[in-house]
N, C-alpha and C positions, 0 to 999 in steps of 0.2 A: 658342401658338394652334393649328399645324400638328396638335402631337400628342392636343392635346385633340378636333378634330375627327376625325383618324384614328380616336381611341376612340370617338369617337359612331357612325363610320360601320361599326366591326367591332359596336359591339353593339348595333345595329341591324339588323347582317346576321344577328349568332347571335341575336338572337330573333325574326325572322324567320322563319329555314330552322328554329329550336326550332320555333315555332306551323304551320309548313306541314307537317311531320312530324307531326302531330298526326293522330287519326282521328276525330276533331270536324269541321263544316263551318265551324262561327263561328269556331272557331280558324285557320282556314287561311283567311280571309277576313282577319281582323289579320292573321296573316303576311305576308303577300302586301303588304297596306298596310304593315308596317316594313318589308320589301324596299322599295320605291317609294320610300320615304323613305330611305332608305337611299343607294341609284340619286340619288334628288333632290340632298341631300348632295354625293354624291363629283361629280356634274355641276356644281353649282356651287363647290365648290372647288378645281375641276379650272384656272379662270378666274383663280387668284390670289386670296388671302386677302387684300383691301384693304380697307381700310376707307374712307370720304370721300372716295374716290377719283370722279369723273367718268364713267360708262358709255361715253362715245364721247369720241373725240381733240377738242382744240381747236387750231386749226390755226394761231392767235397765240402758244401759251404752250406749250414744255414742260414739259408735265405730265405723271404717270403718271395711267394710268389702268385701269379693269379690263375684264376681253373681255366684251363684249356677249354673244357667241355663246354659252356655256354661261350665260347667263341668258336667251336665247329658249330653247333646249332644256328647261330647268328648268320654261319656264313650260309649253311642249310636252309635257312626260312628268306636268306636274299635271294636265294636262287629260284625257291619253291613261289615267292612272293613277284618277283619278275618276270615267271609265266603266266601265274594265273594273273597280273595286269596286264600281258600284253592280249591272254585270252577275253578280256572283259571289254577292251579297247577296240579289238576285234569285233565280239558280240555288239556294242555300243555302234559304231562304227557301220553295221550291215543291218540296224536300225535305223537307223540316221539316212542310210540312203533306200532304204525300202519306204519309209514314211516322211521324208523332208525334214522330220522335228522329232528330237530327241525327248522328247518329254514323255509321261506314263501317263494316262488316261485311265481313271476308272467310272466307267458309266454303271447305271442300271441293268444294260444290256450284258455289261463285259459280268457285273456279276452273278447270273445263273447260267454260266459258259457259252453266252453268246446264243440259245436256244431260242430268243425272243426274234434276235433279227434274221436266221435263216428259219424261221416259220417252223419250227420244230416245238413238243411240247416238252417238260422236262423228263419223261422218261422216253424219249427217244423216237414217237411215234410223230408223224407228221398231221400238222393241225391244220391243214387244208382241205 
């Protein structure tokens, strides 16, 4: 069970950090969501791989039981993780209609902050 879950949580993570690496914004919007899930995963199995097990002690019966505390967290990083995708989706989103195409461009231009195509020099003076 241990190593089945380790492999959910590696290829989770490589597709993941694959989709963020991407120059798409939809793709690095799933990315970011298989990390999260990912994260979710390894915090919940971080608690002990139990099954039928009891969430809190019973103070009559030796029992096992499994740690509460990475299942508040889990439920904390769903919440925390479903904002910041629907702020990404947003972000993505008001790209996508400012520009027609979701994709990331990197020219020559974009990299010494754009100073080449509004005629500016790199320290700020105007080269005209």
């Amino acid at each position: 069970m241990e190593m089945l879950v380790a492999s959910g949580i590696g290829v989770l993570t490589a597709g993941g950090m694959y989709l963020v690496l991407r120059l798409r914004a939809f793709p690095v919007v799933l990315g970011l969501a298989m990390l999260s899930y990912a994260v979710n995963v390894f915090l919940f199995s971080s608690g002990r791989l139990a099954t039928g097990m009891p969430p809190v002690l019973n103070k009559y019966a030796e029992l096992d039981y499994a740690d509460p505390l990475p299942q508040a967290l889990v439920l904390t990083a769903i919440v925390i993780s479903f904002g910041m995708t629907a702020v990404l989706v947003m972000i993505a989103l008001g790209s996508y209609l400012e520009s027609t195409d979701d994709s990331v461009n990197v020219t020559p231009a974009d990299a010494d902050g754009g100073a080449a195509a509004s005629g500016e020099d790199r320290d700020g003076e105007d080269a005209r």
